[in-house]
Phi, psi and omega in degrees: 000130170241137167293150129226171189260166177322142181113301203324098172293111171300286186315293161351288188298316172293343182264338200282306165323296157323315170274350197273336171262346185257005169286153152321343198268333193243152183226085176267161185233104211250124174217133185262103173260021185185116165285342180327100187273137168254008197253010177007057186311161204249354171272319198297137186245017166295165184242339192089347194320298190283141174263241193247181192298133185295161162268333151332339165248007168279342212282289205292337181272352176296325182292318183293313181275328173322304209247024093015331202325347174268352179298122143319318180221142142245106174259171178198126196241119187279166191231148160130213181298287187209090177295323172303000191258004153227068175304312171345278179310264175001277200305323175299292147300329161270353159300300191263018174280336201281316193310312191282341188273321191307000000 
């Protein structure tokens, strides 16, 4: 559920949203920088196997956005078990996506 305030053009706001995510211009990213979980659902069919993201596949997604140049907008959204349990990676990576934005 989202608030806006009185007043608000909804439709606006929903056509802006729309073009903003589907341009050519914008790049979202869903990134698992761990499968590791601390919350061990009793459903869950993960093994845990994997530690945290190499860094060699932190290199190509930086590389990956680098060579990007009409992008415009970047978002990135984290994924996984407990994406904080590789804060390490997370800060490092959005250290050097800030660099590349700049």
């Amino acid at each position: 559920m989202i608030i806006v305030s009185e007043g608000t053009n909804e439709d606006w706001l929903a056509h802006n949203e729309y073009v903003d995510r589907y341009s050519a211009s914008s790049l979202h990213l869903v990134i698992m920088p761990t499968e590791q979980c601390n919350f061990r659902c009793t459903y869950c069919y993960e093994s845990f196997a994997r530690g945290e993201m190499a860094p060699s596949l932190q290199d190509a997604i930086v590389k990956h956005v680098t060579q990007r140049q009409h992008v415009r907008k970047l978002e990135v959204s984290w994924f996984g078990g407990e994406p904080l349990l590789a804060s390490r990676v997370m800060l490092s990576l959005m250290s050097k996506l800030g660099a590349v934005c700049r």
